[in-house]
C-alpha positions in Angstrom: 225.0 141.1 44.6 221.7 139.9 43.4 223.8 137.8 40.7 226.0 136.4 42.7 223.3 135.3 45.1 221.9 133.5 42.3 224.8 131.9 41.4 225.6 130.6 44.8 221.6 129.2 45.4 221.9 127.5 42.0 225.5 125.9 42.4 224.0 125.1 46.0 220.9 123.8 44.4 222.8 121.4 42.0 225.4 119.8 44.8 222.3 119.2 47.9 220.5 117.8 44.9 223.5 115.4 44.6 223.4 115.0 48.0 219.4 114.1 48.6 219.7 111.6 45.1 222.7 109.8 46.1 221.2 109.4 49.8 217.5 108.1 48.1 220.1 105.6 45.7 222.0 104.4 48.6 218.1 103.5 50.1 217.5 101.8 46.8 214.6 104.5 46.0 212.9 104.2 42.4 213.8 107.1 39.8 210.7 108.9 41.0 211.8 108.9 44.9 215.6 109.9 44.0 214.2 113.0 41.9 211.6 113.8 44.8 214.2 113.5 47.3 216.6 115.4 44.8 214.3 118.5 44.8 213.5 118.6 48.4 216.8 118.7 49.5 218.0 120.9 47.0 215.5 123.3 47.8 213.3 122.9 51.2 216.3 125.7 52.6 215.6 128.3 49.6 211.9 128.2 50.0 212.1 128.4 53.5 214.0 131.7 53.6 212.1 133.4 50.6 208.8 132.6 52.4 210.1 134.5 55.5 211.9 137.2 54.3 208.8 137.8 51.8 210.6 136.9 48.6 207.7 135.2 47.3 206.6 133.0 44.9 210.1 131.6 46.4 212.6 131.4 43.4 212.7 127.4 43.7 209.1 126.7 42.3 209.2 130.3 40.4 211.8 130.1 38.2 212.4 127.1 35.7 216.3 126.8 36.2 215.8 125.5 40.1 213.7 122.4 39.0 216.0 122.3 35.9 219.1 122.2 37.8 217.6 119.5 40.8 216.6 116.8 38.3 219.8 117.4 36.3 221.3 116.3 39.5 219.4 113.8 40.2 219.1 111.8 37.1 223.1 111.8 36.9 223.0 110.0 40.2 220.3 107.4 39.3 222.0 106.7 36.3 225.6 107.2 37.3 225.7 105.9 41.1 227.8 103.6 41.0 230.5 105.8 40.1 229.5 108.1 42.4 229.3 105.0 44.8 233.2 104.5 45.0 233.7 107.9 46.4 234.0 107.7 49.7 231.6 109.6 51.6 230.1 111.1 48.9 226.8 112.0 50.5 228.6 114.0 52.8 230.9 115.5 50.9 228.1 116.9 48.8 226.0 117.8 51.7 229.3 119.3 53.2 229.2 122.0 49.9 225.6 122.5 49.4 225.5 123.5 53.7 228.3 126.1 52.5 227.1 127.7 49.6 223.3 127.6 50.6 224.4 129.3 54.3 226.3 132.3 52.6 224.0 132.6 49.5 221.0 132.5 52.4 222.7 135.2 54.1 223.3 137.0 51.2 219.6 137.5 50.7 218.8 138.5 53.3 221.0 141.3 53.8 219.6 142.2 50.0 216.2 142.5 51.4 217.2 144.4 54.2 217.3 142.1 57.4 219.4 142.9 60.3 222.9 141.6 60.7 221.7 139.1 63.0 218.9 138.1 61.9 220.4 137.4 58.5 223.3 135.3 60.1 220.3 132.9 61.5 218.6 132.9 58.3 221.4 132.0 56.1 222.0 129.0 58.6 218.6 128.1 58.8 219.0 128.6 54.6 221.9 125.8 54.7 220.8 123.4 57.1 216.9 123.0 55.5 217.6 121.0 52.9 219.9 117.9 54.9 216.3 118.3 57.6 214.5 117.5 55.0 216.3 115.3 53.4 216.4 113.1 56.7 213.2 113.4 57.4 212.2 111.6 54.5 214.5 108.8 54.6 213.4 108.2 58.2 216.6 109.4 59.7 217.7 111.7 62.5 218.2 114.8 60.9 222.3 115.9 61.2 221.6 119.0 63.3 220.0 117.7 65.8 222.8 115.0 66.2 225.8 116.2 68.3 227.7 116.5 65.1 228.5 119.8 63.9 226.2 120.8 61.5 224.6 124.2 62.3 227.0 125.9 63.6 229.5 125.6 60.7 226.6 127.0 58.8 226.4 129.7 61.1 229.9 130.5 61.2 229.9 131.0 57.2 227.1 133.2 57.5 228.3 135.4 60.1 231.2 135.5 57.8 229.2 137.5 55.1 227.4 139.8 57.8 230.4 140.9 59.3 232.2 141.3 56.0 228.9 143.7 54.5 229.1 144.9 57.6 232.8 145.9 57.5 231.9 146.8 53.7 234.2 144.1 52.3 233.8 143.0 48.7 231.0 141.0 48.4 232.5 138.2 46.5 235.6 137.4 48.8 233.7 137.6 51.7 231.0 134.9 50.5 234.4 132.8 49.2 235.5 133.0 52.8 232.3 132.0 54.4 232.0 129.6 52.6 235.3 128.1 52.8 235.0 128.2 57.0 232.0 126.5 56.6 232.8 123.7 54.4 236.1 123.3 56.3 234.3 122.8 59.6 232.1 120.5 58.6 234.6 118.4 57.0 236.7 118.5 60.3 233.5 117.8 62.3 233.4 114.7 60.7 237.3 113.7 60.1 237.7 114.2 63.6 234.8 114.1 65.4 234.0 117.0 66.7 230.5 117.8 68.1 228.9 119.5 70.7 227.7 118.6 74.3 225.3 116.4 74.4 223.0 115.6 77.5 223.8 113.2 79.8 221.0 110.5 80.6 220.7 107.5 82.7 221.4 105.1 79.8 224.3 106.7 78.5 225.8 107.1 82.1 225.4 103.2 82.5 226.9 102.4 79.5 229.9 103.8 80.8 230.2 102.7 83.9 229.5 99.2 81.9 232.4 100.0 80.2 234.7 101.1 82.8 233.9 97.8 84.7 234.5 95.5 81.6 237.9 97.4 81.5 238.6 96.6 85.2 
């Protein structure tokens, strides 16, 4: 399990570093900004969940192959964006995979160090959804989970996937394929069609629509 928790946080690692780079090159960020912004997003999550489960020094600033992997990522997109440029949606597609891999992976380590199934559920989300807050927080932008999009609770769902299945005592490679595979598919549907979650209604909302409903009249 260890190695395939390691394998999932550095495959992670390497697509939210895509993610936070192509995000700084998109803001016109110098080479020194996109590989800041590269590490931080690729590994605010991990170090996050080692410091509270008490994995520390966290494996992001403890092993060479995490800052190894980030600026790997990131200089590709500085020097390579406008390929990367013509995909469409490319910061969300990466963000879309590094939110799956890091949720299960976070989940995964957890249960490794003994948390309970709960408990590791809300880690591995909290795990996934680190890196895009801090990625956003950066760039002067709303972070996506506290937008009405779903963000969290795809992570969540992918994570609960992995407890359940070590609960169950499924293999543990299938059952972090599957979790993340329900989370990556959410996500994507959240944003092909969408969905989100409730959001409050206020004043100003509530007279934009009536605006609305009069210009229609």
């Amino acid at each position: 399990m260890k190695t395939l928790v390691l394998t999932l946080d550095l495959v992670g690692t390497f697509v939210f570093a895509l993610s936070g780079a192509t995000a700084g090159a998109r803001r016109r960020l110098d080479i020194f900004g996109v590989l800041v912004l590269s590490f931080v997003a690729a590994n605010s999550g991990g170090i996050v969940r080692d410091v509270l489960i008490g994995a520390t020094p966290p494996a992001a600033i403890s092993d060479w192959r995490y800052l190894a992997v980030s600026m790997l990522a990131g200089l590709m997109i500085f020097f390579w964006y406008p390929v990367i440029n013509r995909m469409r949606n490319a910061v969300s597609l990466f963000d879309a995979a590094g939110l799956a891999l890091f949720c299960v992976a976070g989940a995964q380590k957890a249960l490794v160090f003994g948390l309970e199934p709960v408990m590791a559920a809300l880690l591995g989300m909290l795990t996934g959804i680190g890196g895009g807050v801090a990625r956003d927080v950066l760039l002067s932008n709303v972070p996506a989970v506290f937008r009405s999009d779903i963000y969290a609770v795809a992570a969540l769902a992918g994570a609960s996937v992995v407890v359940i299945g070590d609960a169950l005592q499924l293999p543990t490679t299938p059952a972090a394929c599957a979790g993340a595979a329900l989370c990556f598919g959410l996500r994507l549907a959240a944003i092909r069609y969408g969905w989100h979650l409730p959001t409050a209604r206020t004043p100003d909302a509530q007279d934009a629509n009536d605006g609305a409903g009069n210009q229609e009249r």
